[in-house]
N, C-alpha and C positions, 0 to 999 in steps of 0.2 A: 884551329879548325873545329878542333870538338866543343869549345866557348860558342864558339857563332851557331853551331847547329843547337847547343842547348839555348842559346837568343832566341834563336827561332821557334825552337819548339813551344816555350813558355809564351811567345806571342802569337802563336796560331791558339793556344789554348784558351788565354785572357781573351782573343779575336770570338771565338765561338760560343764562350761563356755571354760575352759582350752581346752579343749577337740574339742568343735565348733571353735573355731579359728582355730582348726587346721585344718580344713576337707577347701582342697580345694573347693573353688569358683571360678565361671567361670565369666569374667570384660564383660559384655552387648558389642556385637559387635567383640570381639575378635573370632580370628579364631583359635586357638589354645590352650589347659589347658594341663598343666604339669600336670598326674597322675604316682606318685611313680616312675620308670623306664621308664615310654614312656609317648608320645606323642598320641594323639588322634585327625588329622587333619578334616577339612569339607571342598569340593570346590564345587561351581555350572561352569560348563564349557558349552558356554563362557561366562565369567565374564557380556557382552552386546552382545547382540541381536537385530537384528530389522526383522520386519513382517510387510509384508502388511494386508492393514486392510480384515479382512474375512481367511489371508492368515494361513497355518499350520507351526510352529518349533516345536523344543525337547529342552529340558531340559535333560542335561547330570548332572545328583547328585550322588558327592563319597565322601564317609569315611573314610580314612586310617587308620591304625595304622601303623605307619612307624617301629616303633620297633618288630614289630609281635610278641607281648604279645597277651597272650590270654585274650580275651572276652568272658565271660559269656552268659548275658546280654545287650540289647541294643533297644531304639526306634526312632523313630525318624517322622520327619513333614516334610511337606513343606508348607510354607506360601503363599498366591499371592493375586491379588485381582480381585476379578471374575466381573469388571466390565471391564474389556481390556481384558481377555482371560478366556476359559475353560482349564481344565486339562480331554484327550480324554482318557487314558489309561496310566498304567504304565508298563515297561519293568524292569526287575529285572535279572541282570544280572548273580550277584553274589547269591552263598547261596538259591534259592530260595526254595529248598525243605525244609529249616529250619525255612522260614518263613510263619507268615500269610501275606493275602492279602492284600495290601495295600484297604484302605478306601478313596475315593473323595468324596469329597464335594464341589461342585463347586456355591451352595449358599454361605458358610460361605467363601469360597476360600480357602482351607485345604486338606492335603493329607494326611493320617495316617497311619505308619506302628507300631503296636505291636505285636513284634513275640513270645514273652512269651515265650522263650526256656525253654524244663524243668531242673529243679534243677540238678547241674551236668555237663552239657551239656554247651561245650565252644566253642569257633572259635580262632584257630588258624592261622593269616593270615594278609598280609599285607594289605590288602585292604578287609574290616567288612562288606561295602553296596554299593554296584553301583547299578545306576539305569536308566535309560530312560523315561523321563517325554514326553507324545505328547499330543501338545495344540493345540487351537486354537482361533485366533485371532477374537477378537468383532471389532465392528463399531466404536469404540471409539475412537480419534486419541489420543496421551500423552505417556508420559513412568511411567512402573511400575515395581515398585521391588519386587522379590519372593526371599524368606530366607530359606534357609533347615538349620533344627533345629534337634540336636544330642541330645535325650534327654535323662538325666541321675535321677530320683531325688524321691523326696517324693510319695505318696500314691494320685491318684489314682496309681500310678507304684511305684513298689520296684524294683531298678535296682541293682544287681550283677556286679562289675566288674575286674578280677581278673587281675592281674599282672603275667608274669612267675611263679606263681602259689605260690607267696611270699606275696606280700600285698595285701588284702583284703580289700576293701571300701564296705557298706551297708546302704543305705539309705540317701548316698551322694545330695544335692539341686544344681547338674551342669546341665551346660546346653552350647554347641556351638552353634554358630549361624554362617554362611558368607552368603550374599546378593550376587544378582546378579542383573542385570537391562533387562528388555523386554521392547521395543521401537514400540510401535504401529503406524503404521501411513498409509496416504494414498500411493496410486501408484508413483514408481517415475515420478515427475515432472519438466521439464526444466522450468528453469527463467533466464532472463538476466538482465544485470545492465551496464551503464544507459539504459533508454528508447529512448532517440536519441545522437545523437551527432553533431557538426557543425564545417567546416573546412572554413577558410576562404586563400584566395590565391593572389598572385598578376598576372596579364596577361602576361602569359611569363617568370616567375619567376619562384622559384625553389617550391616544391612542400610543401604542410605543414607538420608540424610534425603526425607522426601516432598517432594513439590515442587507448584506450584497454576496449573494452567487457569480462564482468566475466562472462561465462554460467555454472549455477550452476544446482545441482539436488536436488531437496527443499524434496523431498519424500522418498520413502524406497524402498531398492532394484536396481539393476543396469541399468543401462537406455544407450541406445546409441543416439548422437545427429551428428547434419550438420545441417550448413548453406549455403545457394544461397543470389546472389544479383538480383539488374535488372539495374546495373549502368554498362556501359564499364569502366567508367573513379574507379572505386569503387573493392578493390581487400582485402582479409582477410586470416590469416593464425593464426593457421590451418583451416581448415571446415568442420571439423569432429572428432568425440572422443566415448570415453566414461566414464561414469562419476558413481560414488560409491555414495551415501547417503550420503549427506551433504556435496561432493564433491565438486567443482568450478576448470574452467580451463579458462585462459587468453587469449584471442583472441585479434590480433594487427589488426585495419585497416590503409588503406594507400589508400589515393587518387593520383591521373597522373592527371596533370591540362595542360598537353605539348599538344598545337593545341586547346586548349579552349578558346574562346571567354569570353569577360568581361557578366557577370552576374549572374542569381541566378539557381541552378541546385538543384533536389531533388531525393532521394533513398531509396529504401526499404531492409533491409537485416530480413530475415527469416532466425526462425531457426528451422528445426524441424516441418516446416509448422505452428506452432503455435504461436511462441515467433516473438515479431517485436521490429525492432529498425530502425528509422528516420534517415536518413543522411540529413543535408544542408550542400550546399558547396555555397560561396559567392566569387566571381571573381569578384577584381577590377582593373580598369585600370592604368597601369603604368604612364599613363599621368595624371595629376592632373586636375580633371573637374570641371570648372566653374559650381556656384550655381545657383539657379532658379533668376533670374533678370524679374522684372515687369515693364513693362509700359503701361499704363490707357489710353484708349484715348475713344474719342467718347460718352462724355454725352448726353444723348439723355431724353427729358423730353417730354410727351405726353400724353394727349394736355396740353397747358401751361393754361389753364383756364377753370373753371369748376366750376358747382354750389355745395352747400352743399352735402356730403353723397357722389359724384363720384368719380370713382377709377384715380388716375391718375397715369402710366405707366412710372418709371425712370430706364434708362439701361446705361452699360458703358460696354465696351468691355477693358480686361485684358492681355496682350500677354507674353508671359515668353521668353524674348531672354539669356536667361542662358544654362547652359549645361545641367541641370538637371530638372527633373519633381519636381515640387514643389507646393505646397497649398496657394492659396490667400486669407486672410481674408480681403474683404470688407464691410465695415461698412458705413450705410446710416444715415447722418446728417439732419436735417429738423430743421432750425431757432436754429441749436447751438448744440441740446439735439440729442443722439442718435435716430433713431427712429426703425432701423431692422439693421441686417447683415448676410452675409453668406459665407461661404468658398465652394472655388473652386477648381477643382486640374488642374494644366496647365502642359501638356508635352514641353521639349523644344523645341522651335522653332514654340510655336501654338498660337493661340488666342482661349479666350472660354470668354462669355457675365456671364454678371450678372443681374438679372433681378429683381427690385421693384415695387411690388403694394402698392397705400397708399392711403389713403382718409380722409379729414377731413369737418367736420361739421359745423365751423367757418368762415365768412367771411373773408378773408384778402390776404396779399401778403407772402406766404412762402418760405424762401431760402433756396436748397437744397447745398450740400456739398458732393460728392463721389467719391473716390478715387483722394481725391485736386482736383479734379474739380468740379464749381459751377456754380449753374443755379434759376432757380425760376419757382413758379406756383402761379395760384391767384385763388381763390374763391369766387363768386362774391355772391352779397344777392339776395332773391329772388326779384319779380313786376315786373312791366311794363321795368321798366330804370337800374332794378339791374343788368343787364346783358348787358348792351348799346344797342344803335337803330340800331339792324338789320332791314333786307328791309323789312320781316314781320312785325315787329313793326310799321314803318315808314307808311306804309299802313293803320293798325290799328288806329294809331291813328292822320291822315290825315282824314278817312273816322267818326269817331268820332267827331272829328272838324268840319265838313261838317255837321254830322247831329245836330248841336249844332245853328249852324247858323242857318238852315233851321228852326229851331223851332223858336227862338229868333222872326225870322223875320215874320213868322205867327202869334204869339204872340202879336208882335207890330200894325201889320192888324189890325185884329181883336180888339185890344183896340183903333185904331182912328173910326174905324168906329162904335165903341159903342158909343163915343164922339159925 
């Protein structure tokens, strides 16, 4: 007896085990589950979306049964997430006298419909739910997915689903799912790429090759744009459009260099009044121009002698007979050793000075050295003689000498006649 009850019991178990295998299951993310004779589809239309930000859409959610077996029973959700949008109301297209009201929650970000049809009571019809979702969009920028959920399964619901009125499922654990994407973002925005451009040309030569602006719309929503220049020689095609969301169109410029003179010209192309892009154009001469050529002349040192501590003034004038404006680095030597230097910028055909102050605190003779030309100053010590006998001097110490004698010889008085 107790053999046969453990028979049984191991074949009610293998029975029920047997039994769940067989009850279809819906694969996470599929759109579609084979039930007995039909098909039970989910779409959200359209599949993407985009909103400006603050801006209002809808949300189109349908359920088919393409075989138009009857339904029973049936609930269903929508997912989203309530930090990019609200759900403002629901439109229920189909069936709605059969239904309850749909439920929003736009804390949890959930939309609930359970219509609890009573026992009995089927839908026969190709299309079980349509609906009309109206949102609205947050301050958020990003994209977010919202999932409408066909839900079939355990307690808290007992879903009924009847087949041409042949196979019966009860207590089925399915569930469809299909996603759709909502793209929050700001206002459309023009942007272009590069930020400038530069054309370089010869004088009289053929023109450069054209060059290409992407103006693209970075935002949401459709946007129309143009551009202007402020160049006559500066020409762009097209200069005008419009552009879809994440759109880009290619814009050629082309410079005219015919009747321009060799050198540097500059441009502004706007687009939209807002977006800027830089033109250089650089014209150079067909003839080949001689480079900046230097020559030094004119060392001038002043004054050439001077006591400790004063400034003494060394200049030399630089002239550039080249074709071109060029920089002169001169460098002041003082007894061998660097002592200053400075750069200059010479236009062709000019002279421009260069000017050193210097002072040293040592007596001696110092030789300077600039631009290969060389010269000298002296430093004398201080006293009476450190600086030679000028006429001042010469006076000084004449009248010194004078009153030297005059004492001596009062001196000498005086001790004969003490005698």
């Amino acid at each position: 007896m107790i053999k046969l009850w453990r028979f049984l019991s191991i074949s009610i178990v293998l029975a029920v085990c047997l039994g769940l295998m067989l009850v279809p299951v819906a694969v996470p993310g599929q759109e579609q589950v084979a039930l007995a004779s039909g098909n039970v589809t989910v779409s959200i239309e359209p599949a993407t979306t985009s909103v400006a930000l603050g801006g209002s859409f809808t949300i189109d959610a349908v359920i088919n049964n393409p075989s138009g077996n009857e339904v029973a029973m049936h609930a269903v959700r929508l997912d989203f997430d309530p930090m990019y949008f609200t759900v403002d109301n629901v439109s229920l297209v189909d069936f709605t006298s059969q239904m309850a009201a749909p439920v929003i929650n736009n804390t949890a970000g959930r939309v609930d419909w359970d219509p609890c049809m009573p026992t009995g009571t089927s839908i026969n019809n190709t299309t079980i739910i349509s609906a009309r979702i109206a949102c609205t969009a947050k301050s958020l920028e990003g994209a977010t997915t919202v999932s409408w959920v066909y839900l079939m399964g355990p307690p808290p619901r007992l879903t009924k689903v009847t087949y041409a009125l042949t196979d019966y499922l009860e207590g089925g654990n399915m569930s469809l799912m299909h996603s759709g994407t909502v793209k929050v973002g700001g206002p459309p925005t023009i942007s272009v790429s590069p930020q400038n451009l530069t054309f370089n040309a010869i004088e009289a030569g053929e023109n450069p090759p054209d060059q290409t602006l992407e103006v693209c719309n970075s935002g949401v929503g459709v946007v129309g744009w143009s551009l202007s220049d402020d160049a006559d020689w500066l020409s762009e095609a097209p200069t005008s459009g419009s552009l879809g969301e994440d759109n880009c169109e290619d814009v050629t410029v082309s410079v005219d260099v015919a009747g321009m003179e060799v050198g540097d010209y500059s441009a502004t192309i706007t687009i939209t009044g807002s977006a800027e892009v830089a033109v250089n154009l650089h014209i150079e001469s067909a003839v080949p121009v001689e480079p900046a050529q230097w020559s030094p002349s004119g060392l001038s040192i002043s004054p050439q002698q001077v006591e400790p501590g004063e400034e003494v003034t060394i200049s030399i004038n630089v002239a550039n007979t080249g074709g071109e404006t060029g920089s002169y680095n001169a460098i002041l030597y003082i007894n061998g050793a660097v002592e200053d230097s400075q750069s200059v910028s010479v236009a062709p055909g000019t002279t421009e000075s260069v000017i050193f102050t210097v002072s040293k605190s040592q007596a001696g003779v110092y030789d300077v050295l600039l631009a290969e030309q060389s010269g000298q100053f002296k430093v004398v010590g201080g006293g009476w003689f450190g600086g030679g006998l000028g006429t001042g001097r010469i006076v000084v110490i004449v009248l010194i000498v004078i009153a030297i004698i005059v004492t001596l010889v009062f001196i000498l008085r005086r001790t004969r006649r003490a005698v």
